[in-house]
SEBADO-908009 format. One record per residue: residue number from 1; x, y, z of N, C-alpha, C in turn. Coordinates in steps of 0.05 Angstrom, whole numbers, plus 32768, in hexadecimal, padded with zeros to 4 digits. Atoms other than C-alpha are relative to their C-alpha. Layout:
% SEBADO-908009
<i: NUM	n.u: X	n.v: Y	n.w: Z	ca.u: X	ca.v: Y	ca.w: Z	c.u: X	c.v: Y	c.w: Z> $
...
***
This chain:
% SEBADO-908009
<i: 1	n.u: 8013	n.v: 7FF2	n.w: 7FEF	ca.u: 78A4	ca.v: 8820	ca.w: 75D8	c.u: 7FF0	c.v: 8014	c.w: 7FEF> $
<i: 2	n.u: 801C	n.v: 7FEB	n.w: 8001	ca.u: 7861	ca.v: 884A	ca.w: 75CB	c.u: 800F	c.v: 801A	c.w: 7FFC> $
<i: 3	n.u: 7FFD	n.v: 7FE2	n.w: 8000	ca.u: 787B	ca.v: 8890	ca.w: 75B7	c.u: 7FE9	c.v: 8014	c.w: 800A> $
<i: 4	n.u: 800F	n.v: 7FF5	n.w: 7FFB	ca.u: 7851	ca.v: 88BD	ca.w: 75DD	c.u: 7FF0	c.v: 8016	c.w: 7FEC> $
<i: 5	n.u: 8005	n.v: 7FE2	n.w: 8012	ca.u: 7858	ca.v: 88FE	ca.w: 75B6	c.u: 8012	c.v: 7FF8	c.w: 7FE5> $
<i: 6	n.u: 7FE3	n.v: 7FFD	n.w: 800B	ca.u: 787B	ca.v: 890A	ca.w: 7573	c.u: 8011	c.v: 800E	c.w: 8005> $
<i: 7	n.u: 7FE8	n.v: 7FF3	n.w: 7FFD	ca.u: 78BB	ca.v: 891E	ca.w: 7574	c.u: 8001	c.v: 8017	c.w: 7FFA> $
<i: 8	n.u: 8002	n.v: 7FE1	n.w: 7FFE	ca.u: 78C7	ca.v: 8960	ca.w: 7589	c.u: 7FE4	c.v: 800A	c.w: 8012> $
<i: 9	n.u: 8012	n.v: 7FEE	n.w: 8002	ca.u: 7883	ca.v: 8970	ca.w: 7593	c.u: 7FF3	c.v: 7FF9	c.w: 8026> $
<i: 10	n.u: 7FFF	n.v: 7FFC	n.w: 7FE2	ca.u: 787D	ca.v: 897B	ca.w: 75E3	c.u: 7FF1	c.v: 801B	c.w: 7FFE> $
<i: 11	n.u: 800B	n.v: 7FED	n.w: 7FF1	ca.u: 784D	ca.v: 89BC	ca.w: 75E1	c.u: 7FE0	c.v: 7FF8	c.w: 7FF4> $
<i: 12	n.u: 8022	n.v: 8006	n.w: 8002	ca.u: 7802	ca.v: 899A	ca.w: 75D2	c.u: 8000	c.v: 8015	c.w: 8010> $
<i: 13	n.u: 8018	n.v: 7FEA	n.w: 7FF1	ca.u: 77D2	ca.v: 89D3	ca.w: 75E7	c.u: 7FE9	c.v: 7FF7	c.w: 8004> $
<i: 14	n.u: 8028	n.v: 8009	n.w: 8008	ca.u: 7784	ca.v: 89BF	ca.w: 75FB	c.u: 7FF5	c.v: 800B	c.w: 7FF7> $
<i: 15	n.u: 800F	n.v: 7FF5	n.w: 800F	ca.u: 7756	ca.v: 89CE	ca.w: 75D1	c.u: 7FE2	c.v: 8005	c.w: 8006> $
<i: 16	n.u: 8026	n.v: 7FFD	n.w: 7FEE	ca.u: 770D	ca.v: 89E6	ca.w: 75EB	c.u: 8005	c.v: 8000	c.w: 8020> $
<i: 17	n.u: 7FF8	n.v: 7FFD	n.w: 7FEE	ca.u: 7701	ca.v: 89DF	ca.w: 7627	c.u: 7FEE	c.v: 7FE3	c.w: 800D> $
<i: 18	n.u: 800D	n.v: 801A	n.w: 7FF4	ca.u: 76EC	ca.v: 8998	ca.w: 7636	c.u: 8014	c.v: 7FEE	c.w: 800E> $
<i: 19	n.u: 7FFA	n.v: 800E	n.w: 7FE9	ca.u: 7709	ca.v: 897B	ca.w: 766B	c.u: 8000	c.v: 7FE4	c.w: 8002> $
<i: 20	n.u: 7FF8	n.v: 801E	n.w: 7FFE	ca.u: 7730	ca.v: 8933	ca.w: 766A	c.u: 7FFF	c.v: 7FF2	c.w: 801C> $
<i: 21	n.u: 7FEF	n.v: 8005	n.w: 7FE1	ca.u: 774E	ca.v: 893B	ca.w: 76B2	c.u: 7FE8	c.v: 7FF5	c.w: 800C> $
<i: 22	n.u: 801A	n.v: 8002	n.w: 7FFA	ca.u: 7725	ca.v: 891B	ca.w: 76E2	c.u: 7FF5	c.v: 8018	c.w: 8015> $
<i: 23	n.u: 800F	n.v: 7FF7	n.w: 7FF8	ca.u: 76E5	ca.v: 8942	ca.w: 76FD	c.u: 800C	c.v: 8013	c.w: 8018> $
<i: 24	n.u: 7FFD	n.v: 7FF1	n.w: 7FE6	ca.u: 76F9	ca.v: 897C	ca.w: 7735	c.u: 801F	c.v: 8009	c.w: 7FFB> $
<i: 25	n.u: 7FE3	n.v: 7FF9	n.w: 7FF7	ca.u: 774A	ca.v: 8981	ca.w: 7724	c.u: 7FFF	c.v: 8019	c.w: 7FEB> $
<i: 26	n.u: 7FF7	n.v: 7FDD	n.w: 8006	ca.u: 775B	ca.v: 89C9	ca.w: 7723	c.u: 801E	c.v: 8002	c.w: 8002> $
<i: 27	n.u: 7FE2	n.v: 7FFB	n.w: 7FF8	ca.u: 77A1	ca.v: 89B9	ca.w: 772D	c.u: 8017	c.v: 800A	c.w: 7FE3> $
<i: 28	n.u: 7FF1	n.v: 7FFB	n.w: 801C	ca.u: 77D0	ca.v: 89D4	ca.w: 76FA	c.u: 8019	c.v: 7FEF	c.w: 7FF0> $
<i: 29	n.u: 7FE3	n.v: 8019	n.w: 8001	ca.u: 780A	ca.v: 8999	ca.w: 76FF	c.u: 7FF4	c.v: 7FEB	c.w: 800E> $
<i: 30	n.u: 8000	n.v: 8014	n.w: 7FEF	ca.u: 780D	ca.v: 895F	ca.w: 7711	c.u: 8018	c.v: 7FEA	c.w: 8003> $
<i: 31	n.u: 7FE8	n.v: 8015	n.w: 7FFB	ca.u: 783D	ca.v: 892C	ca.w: 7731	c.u: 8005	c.v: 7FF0	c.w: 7FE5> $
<i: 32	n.u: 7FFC	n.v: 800F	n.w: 800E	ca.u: 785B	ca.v: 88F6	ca.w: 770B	c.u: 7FEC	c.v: 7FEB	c.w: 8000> $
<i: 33	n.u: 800E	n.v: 8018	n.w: 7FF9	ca.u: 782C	ca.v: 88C0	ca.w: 772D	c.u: 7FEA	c.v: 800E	c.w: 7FF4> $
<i: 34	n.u: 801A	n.v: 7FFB	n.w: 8009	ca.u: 77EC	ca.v: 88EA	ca.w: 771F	c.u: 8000	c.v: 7FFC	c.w: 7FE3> $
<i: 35	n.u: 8001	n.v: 8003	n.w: 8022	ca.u: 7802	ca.v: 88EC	ca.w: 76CD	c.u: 7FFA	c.v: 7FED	c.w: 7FFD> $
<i: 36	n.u: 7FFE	n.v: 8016	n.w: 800C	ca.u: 7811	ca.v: 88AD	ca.w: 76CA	c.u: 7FE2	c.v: 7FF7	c.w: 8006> $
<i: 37	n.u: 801D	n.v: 7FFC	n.w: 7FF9	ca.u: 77C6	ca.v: 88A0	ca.w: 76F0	c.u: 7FF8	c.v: 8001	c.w: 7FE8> $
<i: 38	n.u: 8019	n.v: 7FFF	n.w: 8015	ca.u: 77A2	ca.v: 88C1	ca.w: 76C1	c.u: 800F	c.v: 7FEE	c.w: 7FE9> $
<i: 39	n.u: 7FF9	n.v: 8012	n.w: 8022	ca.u: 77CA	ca.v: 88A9	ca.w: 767D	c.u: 8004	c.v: 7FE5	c.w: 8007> $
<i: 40	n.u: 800E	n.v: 8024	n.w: 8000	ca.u: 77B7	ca.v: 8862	ca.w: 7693	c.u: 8024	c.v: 7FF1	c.w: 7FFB> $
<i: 41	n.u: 7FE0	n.v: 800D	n.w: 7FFD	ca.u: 7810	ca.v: 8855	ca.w: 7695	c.u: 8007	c.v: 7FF7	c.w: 801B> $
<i: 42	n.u: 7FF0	n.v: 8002	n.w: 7FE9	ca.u: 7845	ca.v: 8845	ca.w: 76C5	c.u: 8012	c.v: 801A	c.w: 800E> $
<i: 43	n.u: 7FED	n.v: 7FEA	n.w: 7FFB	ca.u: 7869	ca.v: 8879	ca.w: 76F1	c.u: 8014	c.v: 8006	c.w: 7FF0> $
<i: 44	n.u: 7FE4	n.v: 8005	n.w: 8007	ca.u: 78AA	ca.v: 885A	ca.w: 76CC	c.u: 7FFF	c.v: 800E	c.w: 7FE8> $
<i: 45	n.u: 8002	n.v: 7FF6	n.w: 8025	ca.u: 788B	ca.v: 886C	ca.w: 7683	c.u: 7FFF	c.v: 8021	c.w: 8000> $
<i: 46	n.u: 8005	n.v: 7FF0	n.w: 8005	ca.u: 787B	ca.v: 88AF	ca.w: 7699	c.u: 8019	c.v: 800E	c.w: 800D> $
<i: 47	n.u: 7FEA	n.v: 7FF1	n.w: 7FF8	ca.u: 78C0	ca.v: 88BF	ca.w: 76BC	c.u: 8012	c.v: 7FF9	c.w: 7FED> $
<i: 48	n.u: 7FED	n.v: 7FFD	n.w: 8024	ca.u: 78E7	ca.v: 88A2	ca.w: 7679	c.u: 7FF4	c.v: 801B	c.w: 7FEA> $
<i: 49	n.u: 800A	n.v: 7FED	n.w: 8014	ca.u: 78B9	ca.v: 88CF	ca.w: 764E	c.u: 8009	c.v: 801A	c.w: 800A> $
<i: 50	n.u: 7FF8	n.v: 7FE3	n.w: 7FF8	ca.u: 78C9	ca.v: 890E	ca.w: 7678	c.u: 8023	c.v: 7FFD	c.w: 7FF5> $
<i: 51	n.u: 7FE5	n.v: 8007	n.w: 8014	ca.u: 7915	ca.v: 88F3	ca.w: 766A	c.u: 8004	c.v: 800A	c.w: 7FEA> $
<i: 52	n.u: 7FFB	n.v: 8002	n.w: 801F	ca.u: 7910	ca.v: 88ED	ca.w: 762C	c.u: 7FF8	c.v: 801A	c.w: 7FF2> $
<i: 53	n.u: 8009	n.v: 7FE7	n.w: 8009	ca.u: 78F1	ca.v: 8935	ca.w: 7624	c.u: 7FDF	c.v: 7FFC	c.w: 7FEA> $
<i: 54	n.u: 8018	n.v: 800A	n.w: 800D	ca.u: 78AD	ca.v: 8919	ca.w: 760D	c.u: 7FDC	c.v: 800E	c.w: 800C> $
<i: 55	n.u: 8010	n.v: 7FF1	n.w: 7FEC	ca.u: 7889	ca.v: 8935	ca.w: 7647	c.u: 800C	c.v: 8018	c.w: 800C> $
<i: 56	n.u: 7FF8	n.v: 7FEC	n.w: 7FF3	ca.u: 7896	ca.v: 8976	ca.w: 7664	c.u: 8002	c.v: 7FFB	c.w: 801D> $
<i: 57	n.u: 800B	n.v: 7FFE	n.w: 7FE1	ca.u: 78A1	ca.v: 897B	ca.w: 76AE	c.u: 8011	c.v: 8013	c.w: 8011> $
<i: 58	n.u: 7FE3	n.v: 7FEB	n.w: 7FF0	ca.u: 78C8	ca.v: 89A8	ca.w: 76E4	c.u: 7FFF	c.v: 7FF2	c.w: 801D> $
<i: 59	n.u: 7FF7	n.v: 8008	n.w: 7FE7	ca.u: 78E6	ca.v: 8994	ca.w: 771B	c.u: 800B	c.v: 800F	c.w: 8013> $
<i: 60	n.u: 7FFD	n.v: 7FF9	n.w: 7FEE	ca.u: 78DB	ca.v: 89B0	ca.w: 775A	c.u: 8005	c.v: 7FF8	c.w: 8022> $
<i: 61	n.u: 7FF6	n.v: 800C	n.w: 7FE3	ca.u: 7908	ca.v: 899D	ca.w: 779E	c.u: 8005	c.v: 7FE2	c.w: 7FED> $
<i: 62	n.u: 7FFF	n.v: 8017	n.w: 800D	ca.u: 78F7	ca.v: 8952	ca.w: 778D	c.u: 7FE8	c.v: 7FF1	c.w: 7FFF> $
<i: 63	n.u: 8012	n.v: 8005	n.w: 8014	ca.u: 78BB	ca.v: 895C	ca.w: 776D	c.u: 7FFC	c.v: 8007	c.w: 7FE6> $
<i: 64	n.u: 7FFB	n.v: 8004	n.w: 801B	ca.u: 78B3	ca.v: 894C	ca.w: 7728	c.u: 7FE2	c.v: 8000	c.w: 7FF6> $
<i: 65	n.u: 801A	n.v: 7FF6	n.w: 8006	ca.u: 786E	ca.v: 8972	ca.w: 770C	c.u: 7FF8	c.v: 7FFD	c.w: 7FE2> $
<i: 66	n.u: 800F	n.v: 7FFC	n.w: 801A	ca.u: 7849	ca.v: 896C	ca.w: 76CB	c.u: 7FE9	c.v: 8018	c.w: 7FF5> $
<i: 67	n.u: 8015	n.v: 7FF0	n.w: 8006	ca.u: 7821	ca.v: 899C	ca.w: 76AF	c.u: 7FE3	c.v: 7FF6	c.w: 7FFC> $
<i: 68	n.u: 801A	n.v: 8012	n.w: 7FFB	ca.u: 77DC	ca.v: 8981	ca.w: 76B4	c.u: 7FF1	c.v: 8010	c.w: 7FDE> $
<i: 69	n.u: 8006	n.v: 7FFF	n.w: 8023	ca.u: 77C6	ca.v: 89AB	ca.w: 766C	c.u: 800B	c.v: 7FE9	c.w: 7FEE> $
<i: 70	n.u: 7FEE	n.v: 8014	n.w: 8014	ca.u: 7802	ca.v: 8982	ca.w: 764B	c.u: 7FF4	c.v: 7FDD	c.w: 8004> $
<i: 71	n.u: 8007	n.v: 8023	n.w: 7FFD	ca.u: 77E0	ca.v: 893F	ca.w: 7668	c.u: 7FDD	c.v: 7FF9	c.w: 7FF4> $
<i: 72	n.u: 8018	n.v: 8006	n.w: 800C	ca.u: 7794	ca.v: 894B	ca.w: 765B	c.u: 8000	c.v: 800A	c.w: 7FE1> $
<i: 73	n.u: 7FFE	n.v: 7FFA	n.w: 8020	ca.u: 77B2	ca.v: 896B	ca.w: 760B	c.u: 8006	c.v: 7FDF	c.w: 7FF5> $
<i: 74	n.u: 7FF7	n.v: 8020	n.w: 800C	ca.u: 77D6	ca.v: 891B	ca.w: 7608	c.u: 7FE2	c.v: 7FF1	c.w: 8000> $
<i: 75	n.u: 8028	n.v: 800A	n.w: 7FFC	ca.u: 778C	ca.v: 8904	ca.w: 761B	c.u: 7FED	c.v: 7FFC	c.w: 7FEC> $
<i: 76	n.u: 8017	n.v: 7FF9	n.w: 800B	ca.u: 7766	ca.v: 892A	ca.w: 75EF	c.u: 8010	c.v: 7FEC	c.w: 7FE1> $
<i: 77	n.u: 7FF0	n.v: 8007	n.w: 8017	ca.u: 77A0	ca.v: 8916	ca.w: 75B7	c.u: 7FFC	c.v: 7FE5	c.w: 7FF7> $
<i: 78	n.u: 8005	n.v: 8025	n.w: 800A	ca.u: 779B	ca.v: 88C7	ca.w: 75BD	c.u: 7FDC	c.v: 7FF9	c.w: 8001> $
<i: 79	n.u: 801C	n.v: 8002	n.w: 8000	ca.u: 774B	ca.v: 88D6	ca.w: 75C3	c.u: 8000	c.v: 8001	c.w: 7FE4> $
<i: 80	n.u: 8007	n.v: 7FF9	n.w: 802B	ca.u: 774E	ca.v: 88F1	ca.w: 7575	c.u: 8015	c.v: 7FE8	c.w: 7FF0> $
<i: 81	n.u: 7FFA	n.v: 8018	n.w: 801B	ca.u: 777B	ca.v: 88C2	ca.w: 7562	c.u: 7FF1	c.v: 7FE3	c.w: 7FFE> $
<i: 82	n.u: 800B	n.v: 8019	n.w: 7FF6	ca.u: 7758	ca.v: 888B	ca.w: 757B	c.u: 7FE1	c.v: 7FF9	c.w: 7FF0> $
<i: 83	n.u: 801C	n.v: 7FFD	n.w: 8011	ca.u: 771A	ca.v: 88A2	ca.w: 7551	c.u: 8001	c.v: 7FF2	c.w: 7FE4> $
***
């Protein structure tokens, strides 16, 4: 499998201020379904990756949140590598 992040490295920061997420979200987390959404995956890949400590997330009641910085920094990340 695709390693998301390298190992260890779970605190990407964004850089500037240009905007991956789509258009209007002010939200500061997001579900598991919305991550997976935007990073073009499967729910499954993005609830192993939180597992596996690849993705950050907290779990509140029995919801399971993402930081929405940590998802548009993976964004911007496979944007530059991709260059």
């Amino acid at each position: 499998m695709k390693r998301l992040l390298p190992e260890g490295n779970t605190k990407l920061l964004p850089e500037g201020n240009t905007k991956l997420l789509p258009e209007g979200n002010t939200k500061r987390t997001l579900t598991k379904e919305e991550a997976a959404r935007i990073l073009g995956v499967s729910k499954e890949t993005v609830h192993r990756q939180i597992k596996a400590g690849k993705i950050p997330a907290v779990r509140i009641g029995r919801r399971v949140l993402v930081p929405a910085d940590f998802v548009e920094a993976l964004l911007r990340k496979w944007e530059k590598d991709s260059e």
